[in-house]
PATOR-522169 format. One record per residue: residue number from 1; y, z, x of N, C-alpha, C in turn. Coordinates in nm, 3 decimals. Layout:
# PATOR-522169
NUM;Y;Z;X;Y;Z;X;Y;Z;X .
...
//
This chain:
# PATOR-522169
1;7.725;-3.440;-3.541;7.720;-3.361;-3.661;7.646;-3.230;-3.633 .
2;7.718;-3.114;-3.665;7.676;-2.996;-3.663;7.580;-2.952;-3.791 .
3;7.414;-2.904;-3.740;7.398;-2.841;-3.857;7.425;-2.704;-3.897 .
4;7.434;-2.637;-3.812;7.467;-2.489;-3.809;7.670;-2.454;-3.782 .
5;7.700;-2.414;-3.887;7.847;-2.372;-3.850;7.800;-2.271;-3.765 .
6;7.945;-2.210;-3.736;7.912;-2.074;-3.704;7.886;-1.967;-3.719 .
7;7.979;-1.929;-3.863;7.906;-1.877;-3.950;7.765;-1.873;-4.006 .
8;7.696;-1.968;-4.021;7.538;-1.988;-4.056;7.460;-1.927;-3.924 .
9;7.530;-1.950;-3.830;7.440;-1.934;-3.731;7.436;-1.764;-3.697 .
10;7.552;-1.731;-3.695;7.560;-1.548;-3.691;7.482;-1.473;-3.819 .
11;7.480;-1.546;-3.913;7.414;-1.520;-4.052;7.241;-1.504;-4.016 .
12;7.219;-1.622;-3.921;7.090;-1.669;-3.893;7.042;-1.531;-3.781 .
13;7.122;-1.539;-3.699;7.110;-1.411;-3.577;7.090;-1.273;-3.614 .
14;7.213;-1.229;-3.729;7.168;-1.119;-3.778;7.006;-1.107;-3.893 .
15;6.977;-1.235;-3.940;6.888;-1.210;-4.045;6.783;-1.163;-3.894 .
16;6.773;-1.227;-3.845;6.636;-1.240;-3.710;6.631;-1.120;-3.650 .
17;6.756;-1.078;-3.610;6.776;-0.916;-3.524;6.722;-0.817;-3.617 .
18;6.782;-0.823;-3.813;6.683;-0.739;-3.865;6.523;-0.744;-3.911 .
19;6.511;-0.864;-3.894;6.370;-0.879;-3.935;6.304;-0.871;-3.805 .
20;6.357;-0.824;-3.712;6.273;-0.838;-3.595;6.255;-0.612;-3.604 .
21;6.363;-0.566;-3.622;6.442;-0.455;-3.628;6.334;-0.420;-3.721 .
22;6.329;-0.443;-3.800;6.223;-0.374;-4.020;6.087;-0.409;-3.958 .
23;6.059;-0.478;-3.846;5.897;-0.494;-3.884;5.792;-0.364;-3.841 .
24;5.715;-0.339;-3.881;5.591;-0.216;-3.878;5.566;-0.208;-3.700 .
25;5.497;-0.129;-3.687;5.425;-0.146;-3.571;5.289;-0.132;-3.592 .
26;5.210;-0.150;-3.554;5.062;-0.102;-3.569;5.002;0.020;-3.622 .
27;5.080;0.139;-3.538;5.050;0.297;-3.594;5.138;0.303;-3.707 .
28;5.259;0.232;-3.726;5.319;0.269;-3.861;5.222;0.208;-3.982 .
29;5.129;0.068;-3.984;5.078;-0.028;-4.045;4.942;0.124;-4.065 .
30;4.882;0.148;-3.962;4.774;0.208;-3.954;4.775;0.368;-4.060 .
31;4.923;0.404;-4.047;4.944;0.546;-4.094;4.975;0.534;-4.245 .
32;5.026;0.408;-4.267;5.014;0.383;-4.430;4.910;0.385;-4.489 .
33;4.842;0.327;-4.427;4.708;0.285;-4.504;4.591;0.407;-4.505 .
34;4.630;0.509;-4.459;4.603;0.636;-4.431;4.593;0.713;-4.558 .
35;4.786;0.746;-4.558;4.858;0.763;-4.689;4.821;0.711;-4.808 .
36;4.783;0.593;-4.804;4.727;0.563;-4.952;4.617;0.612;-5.003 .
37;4.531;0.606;-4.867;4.415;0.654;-4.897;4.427;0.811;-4.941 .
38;4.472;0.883;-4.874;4.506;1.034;-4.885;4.550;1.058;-5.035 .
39;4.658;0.947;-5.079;4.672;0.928;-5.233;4.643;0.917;-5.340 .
40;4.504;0.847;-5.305;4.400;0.805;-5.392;4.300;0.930;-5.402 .
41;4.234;0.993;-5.318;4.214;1.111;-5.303;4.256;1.228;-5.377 .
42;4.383;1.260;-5.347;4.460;1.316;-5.448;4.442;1.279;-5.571 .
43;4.451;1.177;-5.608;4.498;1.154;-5.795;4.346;1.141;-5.842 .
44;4.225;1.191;-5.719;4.126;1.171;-5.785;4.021;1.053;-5.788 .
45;4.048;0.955;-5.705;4.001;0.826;-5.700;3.959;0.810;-5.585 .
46;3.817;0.853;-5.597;3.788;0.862;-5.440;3.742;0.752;-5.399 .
47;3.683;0.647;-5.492;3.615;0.473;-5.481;3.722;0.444;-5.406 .
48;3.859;0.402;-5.483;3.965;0.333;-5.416;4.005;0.388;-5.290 .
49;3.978;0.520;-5.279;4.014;0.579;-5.136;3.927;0.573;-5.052 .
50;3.778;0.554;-5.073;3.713;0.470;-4.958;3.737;0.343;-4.935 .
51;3.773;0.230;-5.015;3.835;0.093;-5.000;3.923;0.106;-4.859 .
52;3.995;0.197;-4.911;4.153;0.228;-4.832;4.163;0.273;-4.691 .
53;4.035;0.367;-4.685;4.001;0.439;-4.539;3.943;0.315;-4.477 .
54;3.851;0.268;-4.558;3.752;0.123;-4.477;3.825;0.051;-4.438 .
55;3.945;0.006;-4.530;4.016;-0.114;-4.462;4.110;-0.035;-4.327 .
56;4.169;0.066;-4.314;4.225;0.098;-4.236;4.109;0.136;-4.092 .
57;4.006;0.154;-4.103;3.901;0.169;-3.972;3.879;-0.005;-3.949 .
58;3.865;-0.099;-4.060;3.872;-0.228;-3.980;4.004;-0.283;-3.896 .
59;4.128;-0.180;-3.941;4.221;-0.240;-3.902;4.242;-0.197;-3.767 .
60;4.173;-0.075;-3.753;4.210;-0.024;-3.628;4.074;0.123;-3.578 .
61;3.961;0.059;-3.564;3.871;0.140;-3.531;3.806;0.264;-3.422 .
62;3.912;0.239;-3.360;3.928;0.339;-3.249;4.037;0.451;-3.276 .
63;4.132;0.470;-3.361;4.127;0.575;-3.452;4.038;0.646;-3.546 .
64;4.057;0.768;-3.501;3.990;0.903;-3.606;4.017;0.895;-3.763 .
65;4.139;0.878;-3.799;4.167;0.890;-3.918;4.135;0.844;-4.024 .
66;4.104;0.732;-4.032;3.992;0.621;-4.094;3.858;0.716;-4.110 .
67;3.814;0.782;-4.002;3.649;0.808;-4.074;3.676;0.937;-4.149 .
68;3.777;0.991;-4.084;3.786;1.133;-4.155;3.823;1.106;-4.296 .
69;3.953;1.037;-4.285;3.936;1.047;-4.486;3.841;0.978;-4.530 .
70;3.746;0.848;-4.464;3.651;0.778;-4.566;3.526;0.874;-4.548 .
71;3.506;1.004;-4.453;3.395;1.068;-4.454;3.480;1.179;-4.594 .
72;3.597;1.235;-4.639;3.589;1.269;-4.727;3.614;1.237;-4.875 .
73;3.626;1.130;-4.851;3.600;0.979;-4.976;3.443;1.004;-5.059 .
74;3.345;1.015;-4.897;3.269;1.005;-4.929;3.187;1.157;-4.955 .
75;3.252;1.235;-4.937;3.197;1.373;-4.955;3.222;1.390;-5.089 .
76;3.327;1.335;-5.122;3.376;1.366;-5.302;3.303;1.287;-5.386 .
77;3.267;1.182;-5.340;3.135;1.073;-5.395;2.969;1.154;-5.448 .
78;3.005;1.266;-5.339;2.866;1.277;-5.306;2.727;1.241;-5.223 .
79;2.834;1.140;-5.121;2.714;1.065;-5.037;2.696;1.147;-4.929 .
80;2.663;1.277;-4.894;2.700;1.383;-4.805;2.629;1.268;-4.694 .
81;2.562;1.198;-4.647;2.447;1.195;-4.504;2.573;1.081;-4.469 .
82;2.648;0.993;-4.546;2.715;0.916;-4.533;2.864;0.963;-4.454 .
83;2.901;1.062;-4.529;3.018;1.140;-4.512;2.989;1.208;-4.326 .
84;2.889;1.270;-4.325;2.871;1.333;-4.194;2.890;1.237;-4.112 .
85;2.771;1.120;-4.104;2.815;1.020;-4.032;2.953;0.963;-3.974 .
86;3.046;0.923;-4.075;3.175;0.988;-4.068;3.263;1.069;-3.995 .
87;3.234;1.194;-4.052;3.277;1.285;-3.952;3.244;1.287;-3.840 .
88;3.133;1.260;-3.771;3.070;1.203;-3.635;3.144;1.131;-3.593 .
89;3.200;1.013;-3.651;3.246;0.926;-3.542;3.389;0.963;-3.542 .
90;3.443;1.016;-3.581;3.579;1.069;-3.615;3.596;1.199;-3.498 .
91;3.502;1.303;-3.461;3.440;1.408;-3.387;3.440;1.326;-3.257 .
92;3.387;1.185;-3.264;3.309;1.140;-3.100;3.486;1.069;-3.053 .
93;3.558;1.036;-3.131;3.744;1.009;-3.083;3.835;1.126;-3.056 .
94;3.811;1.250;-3.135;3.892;1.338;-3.105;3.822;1.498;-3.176 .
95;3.700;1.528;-3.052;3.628;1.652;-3.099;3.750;1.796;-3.176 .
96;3.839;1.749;-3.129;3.909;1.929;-3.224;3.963;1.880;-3.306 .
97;3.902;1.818;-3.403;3.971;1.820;-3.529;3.908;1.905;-3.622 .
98;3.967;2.055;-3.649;3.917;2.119;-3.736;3.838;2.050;-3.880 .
99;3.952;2.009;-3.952;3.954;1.944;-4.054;3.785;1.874;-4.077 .
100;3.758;1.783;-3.976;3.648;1.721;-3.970;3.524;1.832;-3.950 .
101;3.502;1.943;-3.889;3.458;2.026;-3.878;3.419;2.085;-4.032 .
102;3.537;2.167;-4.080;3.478;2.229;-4.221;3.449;2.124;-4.287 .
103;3.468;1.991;-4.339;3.400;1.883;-4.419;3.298;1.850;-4.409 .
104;3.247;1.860;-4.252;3.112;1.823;-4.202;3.027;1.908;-4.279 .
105;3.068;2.021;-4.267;3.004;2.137;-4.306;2.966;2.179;-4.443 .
106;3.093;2.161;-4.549;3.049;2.109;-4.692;2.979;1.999;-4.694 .
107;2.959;1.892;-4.630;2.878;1.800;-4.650;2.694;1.859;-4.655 .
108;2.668;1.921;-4.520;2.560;1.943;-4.455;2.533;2.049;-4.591 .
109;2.654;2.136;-4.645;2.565;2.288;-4.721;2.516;2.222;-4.873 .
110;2.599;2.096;-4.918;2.532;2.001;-5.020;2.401;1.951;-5.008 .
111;2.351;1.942;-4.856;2.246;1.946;-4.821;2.120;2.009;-4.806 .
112;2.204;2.131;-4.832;2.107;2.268;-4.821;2.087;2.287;-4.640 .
113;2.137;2.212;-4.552;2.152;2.239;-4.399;2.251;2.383;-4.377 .
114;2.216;2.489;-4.427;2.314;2.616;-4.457;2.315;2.614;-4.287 .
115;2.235;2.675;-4.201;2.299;2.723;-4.084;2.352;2.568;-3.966 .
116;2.375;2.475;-4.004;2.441;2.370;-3.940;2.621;2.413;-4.037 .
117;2.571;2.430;-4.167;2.686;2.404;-4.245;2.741;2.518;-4.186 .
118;2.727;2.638;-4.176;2.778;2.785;-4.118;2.882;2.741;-3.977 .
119;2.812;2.665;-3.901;2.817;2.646;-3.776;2.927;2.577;-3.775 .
120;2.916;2.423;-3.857;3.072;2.389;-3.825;3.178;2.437;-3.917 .
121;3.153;2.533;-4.021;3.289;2.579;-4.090;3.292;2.648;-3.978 .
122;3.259;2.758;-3.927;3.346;2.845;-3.832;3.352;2.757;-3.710 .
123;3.361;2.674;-3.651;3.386;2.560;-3.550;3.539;2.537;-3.588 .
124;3.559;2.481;-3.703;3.639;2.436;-3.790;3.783;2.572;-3.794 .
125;3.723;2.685;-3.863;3.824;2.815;-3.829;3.824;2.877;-3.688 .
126;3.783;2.824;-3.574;3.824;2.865;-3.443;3.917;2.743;-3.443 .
127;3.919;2.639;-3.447;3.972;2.557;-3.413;4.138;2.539;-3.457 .
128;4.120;2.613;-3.595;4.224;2.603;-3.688;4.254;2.748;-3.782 .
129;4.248;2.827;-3.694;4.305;2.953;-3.827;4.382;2.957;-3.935 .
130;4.442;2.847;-3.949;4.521;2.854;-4.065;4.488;2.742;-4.145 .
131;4.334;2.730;-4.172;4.275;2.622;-4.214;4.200;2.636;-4.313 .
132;4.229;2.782;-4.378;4.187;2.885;-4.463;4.251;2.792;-4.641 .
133;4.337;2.710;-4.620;4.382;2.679;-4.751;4.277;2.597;-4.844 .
134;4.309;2.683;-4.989;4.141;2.591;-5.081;4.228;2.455;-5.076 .
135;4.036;2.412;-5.105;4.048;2.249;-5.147;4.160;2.202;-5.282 .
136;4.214;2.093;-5.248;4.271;2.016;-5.391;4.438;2.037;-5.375 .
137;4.458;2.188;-5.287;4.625;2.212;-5.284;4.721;2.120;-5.291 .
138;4.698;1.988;-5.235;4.798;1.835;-5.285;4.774;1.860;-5.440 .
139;4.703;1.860;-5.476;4.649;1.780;-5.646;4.712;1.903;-5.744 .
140;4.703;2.008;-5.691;4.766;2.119;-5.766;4.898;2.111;-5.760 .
141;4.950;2.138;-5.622;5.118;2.120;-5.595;5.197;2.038;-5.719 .
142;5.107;1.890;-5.756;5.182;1.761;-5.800;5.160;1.779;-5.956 .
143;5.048;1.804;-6.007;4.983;1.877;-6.136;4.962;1.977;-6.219 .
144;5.008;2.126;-6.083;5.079;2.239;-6.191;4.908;2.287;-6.257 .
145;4.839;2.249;-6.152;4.676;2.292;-6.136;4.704;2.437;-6.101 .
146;4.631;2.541;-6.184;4.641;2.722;-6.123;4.577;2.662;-6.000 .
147;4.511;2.760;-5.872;4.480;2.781;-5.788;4.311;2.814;-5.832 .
148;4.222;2.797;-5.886;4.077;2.879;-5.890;3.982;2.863;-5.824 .
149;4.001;2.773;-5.660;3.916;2.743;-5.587;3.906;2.816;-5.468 .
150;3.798;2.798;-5.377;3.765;2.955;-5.312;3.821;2.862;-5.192 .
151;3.872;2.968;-5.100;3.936;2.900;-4.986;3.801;2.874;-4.850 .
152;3.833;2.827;-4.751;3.752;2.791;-4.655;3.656;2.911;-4.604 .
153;3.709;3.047;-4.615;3.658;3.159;-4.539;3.529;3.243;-4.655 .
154;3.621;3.228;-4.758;3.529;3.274;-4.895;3.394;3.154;-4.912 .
155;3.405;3.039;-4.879;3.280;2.961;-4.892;3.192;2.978;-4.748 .
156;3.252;3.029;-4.666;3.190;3.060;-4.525;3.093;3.138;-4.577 .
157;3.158;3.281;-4.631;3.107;3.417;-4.680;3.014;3.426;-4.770 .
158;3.022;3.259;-4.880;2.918;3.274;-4.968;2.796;3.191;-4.875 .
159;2.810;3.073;-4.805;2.716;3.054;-4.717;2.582;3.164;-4.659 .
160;2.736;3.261;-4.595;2.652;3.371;-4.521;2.538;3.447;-4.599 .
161;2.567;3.464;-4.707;2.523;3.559;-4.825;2.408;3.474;-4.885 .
162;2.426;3.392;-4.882;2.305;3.262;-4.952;2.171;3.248;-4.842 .
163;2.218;3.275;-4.698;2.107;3.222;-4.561;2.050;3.367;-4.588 .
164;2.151;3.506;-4.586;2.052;3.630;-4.589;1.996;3.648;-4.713 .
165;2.018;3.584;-4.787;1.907;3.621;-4.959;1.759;3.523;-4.918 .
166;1.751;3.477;-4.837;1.677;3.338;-4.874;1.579;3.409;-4.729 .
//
């Protein structure tokens, strides 16, 4: 007695070839969980988007990407000493990441660390000249938000202007 016709069994072969075919890989698993986080961020939810970064650095901790968005999870929180940290270990996997650079740097000038904060925004614009775009541009694009935030070079400039008054 046959349990498998033949039909069942080609049925069985193709289900296996695609489910073998549809499954994730690790960096695809890793880059979602990225995305969500990046999402959450966006719509404003920066709690859930540290959840999201955390679980994606447990999932795979020797990626950058994980600290960078949960260091700016945590910059939007307000936990600046937390956030740097962050950016540190994100910096010690892959030092040219602009991105991590100017965040560091809003972190540190929340701090009142103005000439560290100076230091890595322009770290940040050598690294990335076209890195000049203000904060939130996802959140506006999707929301039909005007534009009224100062871009990367204009907060450099008010930096600068703040260390020579002082």
């Amino acid at each position: 007695m046959r349990v498998f016709g033949k039909k069942s069994a080609l049925l069985f072969l193709i289900i296996a070839v695609l489910m073998t075919g549809c499954a994730k890989s690790d960096d695809d698993v890793y880059h979602d969980m990225l995305l969500d986080g990046v999402a959450s961020l966006n719509l404003n939810k920066p709690e859930k988007a540290f959840r999201e970064f955390d679980e994606a650095i447990e999932f795979n901790p020797r990626k950058f990407g994980g600290y960078l968005g949960r260091g700016n999870a945590l910059n939007t929180l307000g936990r600046y000493d937390e956030a740097i940290q962050d950016y540190n270990m994100a910096l010690s996997i892959k030092p040219d990441i602009a991105n991590a650079y100017v965040n560091r740097g809003i972190a540190r000038a929340n701090l009142n660390e103005r000439e560290k904060a100076i230091s890595d925004i322009k770290k940040g614009l050598e690294l990335d000249s076209e890195l000049d775009d203000p904060p939130g541009f996802v959140r506006r694009l999707f929301e039909d938000i005007p534009n009224e935030d100062k871009g990367v070079r204009d907060y450099l400039d008010a930096l600068k202007k703040d260390m020579e008054s002082k």
